[in-house]
N, C-alpha and C positions, 0 to 999 in steps of 0.2 A: 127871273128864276132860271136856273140852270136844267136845262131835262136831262133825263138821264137815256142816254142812247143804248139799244140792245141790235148785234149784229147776229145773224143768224148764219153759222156753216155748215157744210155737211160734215156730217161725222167719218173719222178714218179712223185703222187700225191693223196689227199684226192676228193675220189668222192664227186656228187653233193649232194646226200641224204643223205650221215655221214652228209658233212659240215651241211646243214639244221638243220639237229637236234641239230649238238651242239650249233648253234647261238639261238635258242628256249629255250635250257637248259640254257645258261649263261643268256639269258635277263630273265629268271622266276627267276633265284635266285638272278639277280640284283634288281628287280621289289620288292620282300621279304623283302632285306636288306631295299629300301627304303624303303616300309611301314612298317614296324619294327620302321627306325626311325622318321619317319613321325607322328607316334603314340606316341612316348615317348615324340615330342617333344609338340605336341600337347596336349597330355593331353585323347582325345579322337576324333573321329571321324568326322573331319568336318562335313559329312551332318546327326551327329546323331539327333539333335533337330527336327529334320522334321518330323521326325517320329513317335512324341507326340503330342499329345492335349494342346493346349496353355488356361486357364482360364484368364480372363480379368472380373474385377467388380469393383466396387464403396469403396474407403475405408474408413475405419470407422472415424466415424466426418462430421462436416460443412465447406462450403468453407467461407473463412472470408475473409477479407482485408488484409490480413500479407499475408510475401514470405515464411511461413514453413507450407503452407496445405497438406497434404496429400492426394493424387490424387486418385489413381488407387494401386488393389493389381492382383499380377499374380501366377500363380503357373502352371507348366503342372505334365503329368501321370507320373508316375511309370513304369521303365524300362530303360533300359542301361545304360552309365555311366553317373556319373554328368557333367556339362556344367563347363570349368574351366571358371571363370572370367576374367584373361589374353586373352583369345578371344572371347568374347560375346560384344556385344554394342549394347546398347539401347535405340531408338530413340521416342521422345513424337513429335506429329505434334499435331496445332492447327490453325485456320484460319487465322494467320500472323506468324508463322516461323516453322522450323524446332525445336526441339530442343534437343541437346543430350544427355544422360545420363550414358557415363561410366562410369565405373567402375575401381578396380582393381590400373592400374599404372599412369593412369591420375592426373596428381597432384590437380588439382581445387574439384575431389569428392572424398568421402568415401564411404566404405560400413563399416557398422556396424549391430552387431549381439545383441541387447538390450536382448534376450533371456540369458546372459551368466550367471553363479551364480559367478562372482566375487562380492563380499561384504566386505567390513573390519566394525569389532565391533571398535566405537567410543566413547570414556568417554569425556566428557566434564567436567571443573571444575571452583569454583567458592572459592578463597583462602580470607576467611573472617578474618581480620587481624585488630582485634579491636572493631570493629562495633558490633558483637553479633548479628546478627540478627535472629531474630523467625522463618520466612520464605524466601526460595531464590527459586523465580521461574525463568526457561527456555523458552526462545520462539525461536525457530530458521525456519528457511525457510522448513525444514523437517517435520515440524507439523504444517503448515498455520501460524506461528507467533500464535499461542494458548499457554496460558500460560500452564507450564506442570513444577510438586515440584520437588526439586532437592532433596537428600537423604545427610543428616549432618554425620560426623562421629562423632561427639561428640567435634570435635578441632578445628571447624570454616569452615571445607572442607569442600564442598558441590559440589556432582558428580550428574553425570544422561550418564546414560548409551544407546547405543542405534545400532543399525546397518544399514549402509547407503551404496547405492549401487556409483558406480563411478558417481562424481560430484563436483560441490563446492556446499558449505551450510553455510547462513549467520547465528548470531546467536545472541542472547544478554539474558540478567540476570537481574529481579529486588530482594533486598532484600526489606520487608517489604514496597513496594511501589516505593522503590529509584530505579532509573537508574542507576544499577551501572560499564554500559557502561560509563556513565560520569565522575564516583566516581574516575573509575579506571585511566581519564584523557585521554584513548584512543582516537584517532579522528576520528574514525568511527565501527561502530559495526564488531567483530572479525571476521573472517570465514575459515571453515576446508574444504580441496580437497582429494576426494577420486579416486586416479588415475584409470586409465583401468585397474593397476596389482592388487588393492584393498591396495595401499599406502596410507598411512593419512599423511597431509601435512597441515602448516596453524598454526593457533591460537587458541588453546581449553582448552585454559583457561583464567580467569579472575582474576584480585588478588585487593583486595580495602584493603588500609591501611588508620584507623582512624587518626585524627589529634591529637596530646599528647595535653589533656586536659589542660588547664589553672591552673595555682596551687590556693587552695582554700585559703582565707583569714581572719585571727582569729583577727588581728590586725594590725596596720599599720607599727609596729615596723617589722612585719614579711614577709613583699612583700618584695623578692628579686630584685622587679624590680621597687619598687617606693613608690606609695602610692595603698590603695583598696579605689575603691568604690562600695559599697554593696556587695557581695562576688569576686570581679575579680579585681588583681592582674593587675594594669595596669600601663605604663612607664612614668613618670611625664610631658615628652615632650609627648609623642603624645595622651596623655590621654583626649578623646572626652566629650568636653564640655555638659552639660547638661541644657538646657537654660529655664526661666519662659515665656510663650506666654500667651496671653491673647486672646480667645472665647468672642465675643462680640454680643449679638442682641439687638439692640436697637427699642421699641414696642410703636412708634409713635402715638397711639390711649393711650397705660396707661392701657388696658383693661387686656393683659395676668396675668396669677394669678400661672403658675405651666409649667415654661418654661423648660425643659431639652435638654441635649446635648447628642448625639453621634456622634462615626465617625471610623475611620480606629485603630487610636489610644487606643480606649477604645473596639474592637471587635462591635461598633455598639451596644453596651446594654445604655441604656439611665442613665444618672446620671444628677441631681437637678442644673442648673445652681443658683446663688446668685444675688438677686434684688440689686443694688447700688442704687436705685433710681431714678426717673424721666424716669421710662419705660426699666431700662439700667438691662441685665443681663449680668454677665460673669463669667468665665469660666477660672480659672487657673492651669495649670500642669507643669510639665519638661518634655519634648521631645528636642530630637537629633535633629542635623540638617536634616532637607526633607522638604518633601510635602505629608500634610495629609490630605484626604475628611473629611467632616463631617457635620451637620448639627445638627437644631433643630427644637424640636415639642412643641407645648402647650397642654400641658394631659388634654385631653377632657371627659375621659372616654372609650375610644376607645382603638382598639389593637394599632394602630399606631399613633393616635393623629392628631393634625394638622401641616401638615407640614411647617413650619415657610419661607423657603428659597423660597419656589412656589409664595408666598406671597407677596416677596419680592423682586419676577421678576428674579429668579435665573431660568435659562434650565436646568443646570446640580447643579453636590453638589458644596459648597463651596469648597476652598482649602486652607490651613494654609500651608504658606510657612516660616521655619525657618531660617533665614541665620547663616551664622558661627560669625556672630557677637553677637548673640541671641537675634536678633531681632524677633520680630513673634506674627501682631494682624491680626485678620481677622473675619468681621462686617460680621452682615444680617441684615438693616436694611429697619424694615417692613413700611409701610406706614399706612395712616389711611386709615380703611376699611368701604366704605359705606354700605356693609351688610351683612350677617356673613359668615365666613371663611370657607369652608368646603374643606375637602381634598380627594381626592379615591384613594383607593390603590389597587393594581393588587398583590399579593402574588404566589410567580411561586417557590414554593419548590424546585422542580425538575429541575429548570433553565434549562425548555424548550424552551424558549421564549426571543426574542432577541430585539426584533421591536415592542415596544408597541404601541399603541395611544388611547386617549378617545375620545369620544363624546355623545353627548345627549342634552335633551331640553335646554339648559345652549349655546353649542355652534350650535343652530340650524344645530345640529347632523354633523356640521363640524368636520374633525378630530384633536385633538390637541394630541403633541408628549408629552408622560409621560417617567418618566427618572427615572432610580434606585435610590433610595432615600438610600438604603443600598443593599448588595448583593442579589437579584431576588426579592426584593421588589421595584414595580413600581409605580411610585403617582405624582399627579396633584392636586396645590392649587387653587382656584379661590371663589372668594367673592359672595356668590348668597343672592338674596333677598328672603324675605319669598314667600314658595309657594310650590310646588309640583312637582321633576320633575325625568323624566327619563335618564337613561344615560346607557353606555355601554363600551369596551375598544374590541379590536380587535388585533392580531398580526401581524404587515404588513408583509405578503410574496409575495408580490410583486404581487398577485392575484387583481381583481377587484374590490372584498370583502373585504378579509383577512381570518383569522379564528375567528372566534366570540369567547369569551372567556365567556361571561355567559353562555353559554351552557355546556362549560365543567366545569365550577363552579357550573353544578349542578340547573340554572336558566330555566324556561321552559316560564319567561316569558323577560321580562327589569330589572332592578333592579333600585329601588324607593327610593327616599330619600323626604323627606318632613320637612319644617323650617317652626319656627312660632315663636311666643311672647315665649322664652325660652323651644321652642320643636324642636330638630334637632332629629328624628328618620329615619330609613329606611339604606338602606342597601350603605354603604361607603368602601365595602374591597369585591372584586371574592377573595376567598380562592382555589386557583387551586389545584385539589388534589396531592397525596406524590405519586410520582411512581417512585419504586426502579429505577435505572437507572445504567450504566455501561458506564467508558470512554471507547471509543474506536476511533482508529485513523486506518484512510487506509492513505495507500504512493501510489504512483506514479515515479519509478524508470525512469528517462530519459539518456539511453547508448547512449549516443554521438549524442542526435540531436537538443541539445541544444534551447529546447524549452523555451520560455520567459514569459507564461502566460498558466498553466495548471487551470483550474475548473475544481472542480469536480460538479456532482449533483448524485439524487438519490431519492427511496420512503423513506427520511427521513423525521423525524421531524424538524420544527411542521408543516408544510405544504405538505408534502407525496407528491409533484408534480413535482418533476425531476427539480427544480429549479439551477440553476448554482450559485455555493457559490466555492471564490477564495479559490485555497490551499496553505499552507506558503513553502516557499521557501529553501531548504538551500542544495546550490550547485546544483547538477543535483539530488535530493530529494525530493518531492513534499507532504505535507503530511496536514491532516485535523483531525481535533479531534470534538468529538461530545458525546453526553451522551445519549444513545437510551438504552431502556426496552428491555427485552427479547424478541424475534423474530425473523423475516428472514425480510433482506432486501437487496437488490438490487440496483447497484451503475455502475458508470464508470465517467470516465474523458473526458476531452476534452484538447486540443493545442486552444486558443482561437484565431486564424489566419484573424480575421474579417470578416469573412465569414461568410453564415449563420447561420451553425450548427456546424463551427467547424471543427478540424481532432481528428477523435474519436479512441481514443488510446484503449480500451480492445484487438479491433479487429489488431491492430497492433502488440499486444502484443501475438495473436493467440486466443484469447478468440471468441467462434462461438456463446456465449450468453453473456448476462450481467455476471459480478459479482457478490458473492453475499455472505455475511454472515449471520451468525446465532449465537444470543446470550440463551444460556440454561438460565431457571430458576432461576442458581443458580450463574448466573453471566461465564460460561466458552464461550468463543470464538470459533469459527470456521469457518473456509469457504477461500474466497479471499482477504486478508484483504490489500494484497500490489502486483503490477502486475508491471514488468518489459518491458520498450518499446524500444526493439533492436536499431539499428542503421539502417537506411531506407538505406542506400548511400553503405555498405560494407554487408561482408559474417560476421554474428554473431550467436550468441548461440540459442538455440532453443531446446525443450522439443521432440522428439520424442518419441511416443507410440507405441507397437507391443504388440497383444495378453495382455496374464495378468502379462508381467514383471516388472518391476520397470522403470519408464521415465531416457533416457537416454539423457545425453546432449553432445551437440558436437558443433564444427566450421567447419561452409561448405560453401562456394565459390560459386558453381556451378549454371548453370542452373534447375537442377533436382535433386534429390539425391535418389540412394536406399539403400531400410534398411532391411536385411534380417533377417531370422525370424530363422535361420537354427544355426546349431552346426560350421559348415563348413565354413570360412569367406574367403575361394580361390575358392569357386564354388557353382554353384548354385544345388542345390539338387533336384534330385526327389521330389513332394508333400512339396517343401519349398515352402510358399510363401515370396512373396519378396514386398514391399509396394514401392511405389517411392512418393516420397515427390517434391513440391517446393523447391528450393537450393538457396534463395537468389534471386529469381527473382519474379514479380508475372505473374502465369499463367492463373490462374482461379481466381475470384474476386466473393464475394458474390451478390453484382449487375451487373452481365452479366452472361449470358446462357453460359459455357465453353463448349465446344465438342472436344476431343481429342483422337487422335490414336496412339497407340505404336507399332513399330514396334522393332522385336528384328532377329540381325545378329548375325551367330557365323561364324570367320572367313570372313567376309565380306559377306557369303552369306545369303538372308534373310530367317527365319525359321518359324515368326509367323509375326502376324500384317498386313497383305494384306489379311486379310478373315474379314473385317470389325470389327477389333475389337477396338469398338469404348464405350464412355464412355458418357453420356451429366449428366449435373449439374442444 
């Protein structure tokens, strides 16, 4: 049997007071390791923010109606390390929610640094390939749509050089007047992107190729393609007929003595109709197949004469319609006139004026509508008995009045005309004065809200009274052309929704005033000339501004966005300020008082925003 053996030793061990110290020592250097790595992974000090002065104030601009105002800027003091972005979060409260605003790795916001100098130099060109032309000007979104020369190398190429910070930028070209967005067949004007890394991307150039001229013709034996008529070279099948119409007024009184014709055909310069006889004038040419105005006068001695068609009970001009058969008569036939013919004409050089009407002792100063008898010349026929009378003509703008037109012809009183036993004197023509004038056209850009009825209005001519005048159409395009004199003026759009005033797109589009251009002396452009209206329903593009750098554009999501002003785009800096912006939402409106507090956490703990830092609008 196996015994089982028991040794007996004395007992050892570590006293109470060693053990003490060493569990002291290993938890300080366990305590070390974590905050070591508690720090690295942090970035810096949970509770360092507390420590600072938080600044809270009002930032630059107006609250409007759009979702990209910029609210509030912040910045605190100088001292310890920066604030990483990965744990900072920043809350805006206003009298119905919460709202939050990080940062960092939240997918719905950004931060961005609009301070950065990333820039690419951009050449734009303009491949003139036939045409020849004199001048090729630039307009792109980077210089207001102002026209700006583009530099020839002497071979058709026409560049213009320039440096554009990151963005896209619409652009287009005229030569000598021509579109030659159109020229070039494109279907909508080009545009360059200048990425965040200062990449150029896009379309920056143009190229218009003339059409190969027609071959010139010495004889007929010599058209490769048929027969010529008068120098053009044209195919014997589809060679456009050239048809005799006849101009008829027929002068039921027998009294006219010195009838002429103009019209579309002839530029409007009067040429000698031919008496056939029994009152009958006409008027033979060859014209193509259409449709052409025209009219006639009996030479009174006057600038304009008498206008034969007013006479004749015509509103507007005649029209000579050719068909392809070459058919083509088209009569005025005047009636007898109980007492002499007199005609007034409105002369608008400057084709400011769109909406005439006359009146005077003739229509017991009722209004009667005068129509262009040729391009911005206005006139109305009517038979008056002898006698003495006054009249006057107006431009309807829709005002109570109108705009009185002998006044700016220069009249300080009515303008008089007086008939008698073979005396028609006094005044039958306002002579509106010549004012240089310049086209210009504003757009209305609609991103996706698929608006169905934009007006625009504005202090424009000829009634300077913010009147609502429709703009034309084409796709989500909205655009209106006008001829205004040098000056400043002031404009905006509406969604016409039948409401009473509309949804007024500047402030949609971020605008905190009107729009507004300015034409120089010498005919240059500048200002707002075309304003883009985001998308109300989704996160879209928007202008942000910081300090004096170049507008940065981006796509945000969020309820809020910040935009830092700093070198640093993973932490917030000492003496950075940081701007927070609307993100697609709206929080403050130009009609309601906003009050609003930010509150800011690092680490979830809160560090400012609970000492009333508070903001009102």
């Amino acid at each position: 049997m196996q015994e089982k053996i028991c040794i007996d030793e004395e007992e050892s061990g570590v006293s109470p007071v060693i053990a003490t110290i060493l569990m002291v020592a290993i938890t300080v250097v366990l305590a070390g390791v974590l905050y070591v790595w508690a720090s690295e992974l942090a970035g810096n000090q949970a509770d360092f923010g507390s420590f600072n002065t938080y600044d809270v104030e009002d930032a630059p601009g107006s609250i409007t109606g759009a979702i990209s105002d910029p609210l509030v800027r912040m910045s605190f003091a100088s001292g310890g390390d920066d604030l990483s972005w990965a744990f900072l979060e920043v809350k805006m409260m206003n009298d119905e929610s919460v709202i939050p605003c990080k940062v960092g790795t939240m997918p719905d916001t950004q931060v961005d640094a609009p301070d950065r100098d990333v820039e690419a130099d951009v050449t734009f060109t303009v491949n003139d390939q036939g045409y020849d032309f004199s001048e090729v000007y630039i307009s792109a979104s980077f210089n207001g749509y102002s026209s700006t020369l583009m530099t020839n190398d002497g071979s058709g190429t026409w560049t213009y050089s320039t440096t554009l910070a990151p963005g896209e930028y619409s652009w287009s070209a005229e030569g000598d007047g021509e579109d030659l967005v159109s020229l070039s067949e494109m279907s909508e004007n080009p545009s360059v992107t200048v990425s965040e890394e200062g990449v150029v991307s896009g379309e920056n150039s143009i190229t218009v190729t003339a059409p190969e001229p027609e071959p010139e013709c010495v004889s007929g034996d010599q058209c490769a393609s048929g027969v010529c008529t008068e120098s053009t070279c044209q195919d014997e099948e589809n060679q456009e007929e050239n048809n005799e119409i006849i101009f008829r007024v027929i002068d039921q009184s027998s009294t006219f003595t010195d009838v002429m014709i103009k019209g579309e055909f002839n530029n409007w310069i009067p040429e000698s109709m031919n008496a056939v006889g029994g009152g009958v004038w006409e008027f033979t040419t060859e014209l193509a197949e259409g449709s052409y105005e025209w009219g006639a006068i009996e030479g009174d001695g006057s600038d304009f004469g008498i206008w034969l068609p007013g006479l004749a009970g015509f509103s507007s001009n005649p029209i000579m319609v050719v068909d392809a058969d070459g058919n083509g008569v088209s009569v005025v036939d005047v009636p007898i006139s109980t007492g002499t013919p007199i005609s007034f004409f409105v002369n608008d050089p400057s084709a400011q004026y769109f909406d005439i009407e006359i009146k005077g002792d003739f229509s017991n100063w009722a209004l009667w509508q005068m129509y262009e008898t040729e391009p911005n010349v206005w006139g109305y026929t009517v038979s008056l008995d002898d006698g003495t009378y006054e009249w006057g003509a107006v431009e309807n703008d829709g005002t109570e009045f109108g705009v009185w037109l002998p006044t700016i012809a220069g009249f300080s009183s009515n303008p008089t005309i007086t008939l008698g036993d073979d005396v028609k004197e006094g005044d039958l023509i306002l002579e509106l004065p010549l004012i240089t004038v310049y086209p210009v056209t504003f757009t209305v850009v609609d991103d996706g809200n698929n608006y169905q009825d934009i007006e625009i209005k504005g202090d424009l001519p000829p009634d300077y009274d913010w009147n609502l005048r429709n703009m034309n159409a084409d796709g989500n395009t909205w655009s209106y052309t006008i001829s205004l004199q040098s000056g400043t003026y002031q404009w905006g759009a509406i969604e016409n929704d039948d409401t009473e005033w509309g949804i007024w797109l500047p402030e949609l589009a971020g605008f905190s005033s009107n729009p507004s251009v300015t034409i120089g002396n010498d005919g240059t452009i500048s200002g707002d000339l075309t304003f883009t209206v985001p998308n109300q329903d989704s996160g879209n593009y928007y202008t942000m501004n910081e300090g004096t750098s170049s507008d940065t554009e981006f796509q945000f999501a969020a309820d809020c966005v910040i935009v830092e002003s700093g070198s640093d785009s993973t932490s917030w800096e000492a003496n950075e300020i940081i701007t927070i912006y609307e993100g697609g939402s709206q929080i403050c409106s130009s009609w309601n008082d906003c009050e609003v507090e930010v509150s800011v956490y690092y680490q979830g703990k809160l560090i400012a925003g609970d000492r009333g830092l508070t903001q009102l609008y």
